[in-house]
N, C-alpha and C positions, 0 to 999 in steps of 0.2 A: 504494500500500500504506500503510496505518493504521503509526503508530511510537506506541505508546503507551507509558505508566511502565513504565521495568524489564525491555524486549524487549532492554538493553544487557547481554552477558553479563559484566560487569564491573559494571557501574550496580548490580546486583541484588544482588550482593556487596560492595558498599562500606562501610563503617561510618558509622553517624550522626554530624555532624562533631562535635565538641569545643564548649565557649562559648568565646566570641572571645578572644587573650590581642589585650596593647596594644603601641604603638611610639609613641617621641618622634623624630619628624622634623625637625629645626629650629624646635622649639619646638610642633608641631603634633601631637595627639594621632591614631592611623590605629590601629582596630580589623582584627584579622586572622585568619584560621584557619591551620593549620599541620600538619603532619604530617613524620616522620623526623626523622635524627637531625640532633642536634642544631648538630654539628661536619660536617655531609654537606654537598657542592656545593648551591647553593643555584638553584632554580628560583623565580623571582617570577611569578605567574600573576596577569592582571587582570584584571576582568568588566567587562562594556559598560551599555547601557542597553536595555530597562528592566529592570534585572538587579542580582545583588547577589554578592559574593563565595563563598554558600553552593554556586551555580552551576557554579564553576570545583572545587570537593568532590571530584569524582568525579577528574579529571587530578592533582589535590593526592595523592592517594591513592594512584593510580600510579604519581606521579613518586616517591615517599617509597620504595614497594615495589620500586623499581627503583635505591634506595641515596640519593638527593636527600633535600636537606631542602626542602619544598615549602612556599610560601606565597602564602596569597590573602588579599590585602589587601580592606578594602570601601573603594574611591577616594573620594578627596577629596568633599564633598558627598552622602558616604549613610550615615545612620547606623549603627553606634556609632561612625564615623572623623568626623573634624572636618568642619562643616561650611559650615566658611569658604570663601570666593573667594579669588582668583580662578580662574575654572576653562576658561581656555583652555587651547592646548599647550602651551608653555613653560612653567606651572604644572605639566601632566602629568608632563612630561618631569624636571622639578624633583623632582618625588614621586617618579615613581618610582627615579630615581638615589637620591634620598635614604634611600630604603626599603632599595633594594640593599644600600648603605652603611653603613644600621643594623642590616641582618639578615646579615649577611654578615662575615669576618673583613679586614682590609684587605689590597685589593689580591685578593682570592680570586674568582677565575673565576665569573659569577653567568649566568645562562640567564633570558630572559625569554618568557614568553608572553601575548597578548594579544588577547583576543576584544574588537571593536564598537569602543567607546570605549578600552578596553583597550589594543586596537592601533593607535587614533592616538596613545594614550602611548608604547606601544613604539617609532614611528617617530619620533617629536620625541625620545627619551631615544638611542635609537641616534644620531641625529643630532649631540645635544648635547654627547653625552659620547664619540666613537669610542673601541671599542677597551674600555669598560666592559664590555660583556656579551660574551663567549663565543659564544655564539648565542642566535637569537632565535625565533619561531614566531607570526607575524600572522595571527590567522584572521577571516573572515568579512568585513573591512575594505580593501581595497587604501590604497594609499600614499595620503594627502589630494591630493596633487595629482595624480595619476593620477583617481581620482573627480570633482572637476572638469575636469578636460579632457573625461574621456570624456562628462560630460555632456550637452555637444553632439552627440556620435556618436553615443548610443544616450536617444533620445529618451523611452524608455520607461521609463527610469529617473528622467525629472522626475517621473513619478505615482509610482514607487515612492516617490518623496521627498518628497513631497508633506508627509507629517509635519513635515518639519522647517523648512515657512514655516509652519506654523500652529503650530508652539514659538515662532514669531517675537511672536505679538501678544499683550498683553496679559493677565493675568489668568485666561484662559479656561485652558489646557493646564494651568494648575496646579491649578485646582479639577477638572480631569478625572482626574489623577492622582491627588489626594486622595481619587476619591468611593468610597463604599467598596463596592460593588460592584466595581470592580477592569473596569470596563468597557473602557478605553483601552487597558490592560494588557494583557487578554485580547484584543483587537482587535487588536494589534500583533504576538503572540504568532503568533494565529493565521495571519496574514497574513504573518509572517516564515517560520514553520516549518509550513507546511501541516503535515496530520494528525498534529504530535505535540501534548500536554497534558503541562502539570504535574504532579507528582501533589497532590491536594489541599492538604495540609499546605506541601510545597513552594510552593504561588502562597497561600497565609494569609501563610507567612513574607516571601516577597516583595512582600505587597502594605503590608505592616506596617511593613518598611524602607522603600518610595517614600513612605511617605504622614509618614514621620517624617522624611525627607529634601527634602520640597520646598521652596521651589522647584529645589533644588540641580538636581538631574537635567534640568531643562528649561534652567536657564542656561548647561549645557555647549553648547547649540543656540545661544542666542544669543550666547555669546564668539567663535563662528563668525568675526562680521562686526561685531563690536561691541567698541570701537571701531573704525570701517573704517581709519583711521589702523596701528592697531597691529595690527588681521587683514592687511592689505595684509603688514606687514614682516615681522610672522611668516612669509607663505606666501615671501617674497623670503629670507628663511635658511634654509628648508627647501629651496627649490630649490637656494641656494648651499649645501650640504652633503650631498649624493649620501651615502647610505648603507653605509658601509666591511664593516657586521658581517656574518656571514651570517646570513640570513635563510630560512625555510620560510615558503610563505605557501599556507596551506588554505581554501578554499571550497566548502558547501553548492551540488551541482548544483540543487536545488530552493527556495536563498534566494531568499524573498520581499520582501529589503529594498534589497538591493542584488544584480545580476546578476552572474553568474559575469563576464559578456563584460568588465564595467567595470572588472575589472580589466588589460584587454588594453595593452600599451606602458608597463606601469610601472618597466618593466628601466631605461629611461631614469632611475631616479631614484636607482640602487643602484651603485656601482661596487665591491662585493664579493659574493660568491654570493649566487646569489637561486634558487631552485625554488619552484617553484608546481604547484600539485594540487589539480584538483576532488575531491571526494566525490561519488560517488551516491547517490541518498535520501536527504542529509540537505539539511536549511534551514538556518537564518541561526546556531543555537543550537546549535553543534557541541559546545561541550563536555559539554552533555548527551545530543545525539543520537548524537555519534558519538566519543563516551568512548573507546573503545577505540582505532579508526584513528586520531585525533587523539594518544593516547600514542603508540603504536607510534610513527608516524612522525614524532614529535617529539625522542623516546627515539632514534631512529635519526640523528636531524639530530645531534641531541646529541655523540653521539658521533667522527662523519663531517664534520661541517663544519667549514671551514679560511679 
């Protein structure tokens, strides 16, 4: 079945976001969108790649109407947020505690959510900081070290991945991203989230930020393993630090970037609640395709999780 613009019966009804206000992070300037009150529990929502804050709009909007004050930062490396390095995990992780800490009163119960790249922030920041966040809601991404293991088990997910040795080489992935036909983009999309589309003006906007943003968004690929030195110790903190907070973790039965299965055995990484929930008919780009079930059941962890 076709999922085209606005079949979300909440997407159709949402208001066009706001222009960006700003935040000083340790000295680093982070463009964001916003919605509710002011002085409300704060939910921090983060967008993946190739994607941009405006994305995560529709959940922002939710969360707010459901008493939150909700905020989607645009991450490190995509404009109008700074677009300085470094842009591994522990950068992420750094960001987004920091962000929590600026948007939030001290010490006050903060909720994070995280699509793609998004939710390897969430998982490095839960990590780093236990006991920060309240709960959390990882979509579309299993735990990084869960994703390399299952590597090996489900062979089918090297082609899915295939993208991310060709962000390896040179020069090339970032003139692909700049070109303005939006080709890469749109080949990514489509491949992630079989039959859904942007709506026009929504993939202008988006492709206006990648192309203001580069190289940023491809260097999150190579901090991967670059330096392998400091990619090695990072993945050796992340395993020595099991995951205390609770966590929801939601995936597209029809993502096309990473497979439901790969997230299989990642309970090994979490020694506080963890559930885990496919979607039907959605792909990789839940906050748009499946605006609604992704609130609900995040709105539900929200409150239930211990």
């Amino acid at each position: 079945m076709s999922r085209s613009p606005g079949t979300d019966r909440f997407r159709a009804a949402a208001p066009a976001p706001p222009p960006p206000a700003f935040v000083d992070v340790r000295g680093e300037r982070f463009a964001y969108l916003a919605a509710g009150p002011a002085a409300a529990p704060l939910v921090l929502c983060l967008h993946g790649f190739p994607d941009h804050a405006p994305s995560m709009w529709p959940l922002v909007v939710r969360f707010a109407s459901a008493g939150y004050r909700a905020v989607a930062p645009w991450l490190r490396g995509y404009a109008p947020s700074t677009l300085a390095g470094p842009y591994d995990a522990d950068q992420l992780a750094a960001d987004a505690i920091g962000l929590a800490d600026a948007l939030s009163a001290p010490g006050a119960p903060v909720r994070i959510v995280g699509h793609d790249w998004g939710a390897v922030a969430t998982y490095a920041a839960l990590a780093a900081a236990p006991g920060r966040f309240a709960a959390a809601v990882a979509l579309s991404v299993p735990h990084p070290l869960a994703f390399f293991a299952n590597l090996r088990r489900y062979p089918g997910q090297l082609v899915r991945s295939r993208y991310m040795l060709y962000f390896q080489l040179p020069h090339l992935p970032e003139r692909a991203l700049e070109r303005s036909d939006g080709a890469l983009v749109d080949r990514l999309w489509r491949a992630w989230s079989p039959g859904y589309a942007l709506p026009p003006d929504s993939r202008r906007a988006l492709l206006a930020c990648l192309r203001a943003s580069s190289p940023a968004p491809i260097a999150y690929y190579r901090a991967l393993a670059r330096p392998l030195p400091a990619a090695i110790a990072r993945a050796r903190r992340l395993a020595a630090r099991p995951i205390a907070d609770p966590v929801l973790y939601l995936h597209g039965a029809d993502d096309g970037c990473i497979a439901p299965d790969v997230a299989a055995g990642q309970r090994q990484w979490f020694r506080g609640p963890l559930r885990s929930q496919v979607i039907p008919d959605a792909g990789h780009f839940l906050p748009l395709e499946a605006t609604d079930t992704v609130a609900d059941a995040a709105l539900a962890w929200f409150t239930t999780a211990r």
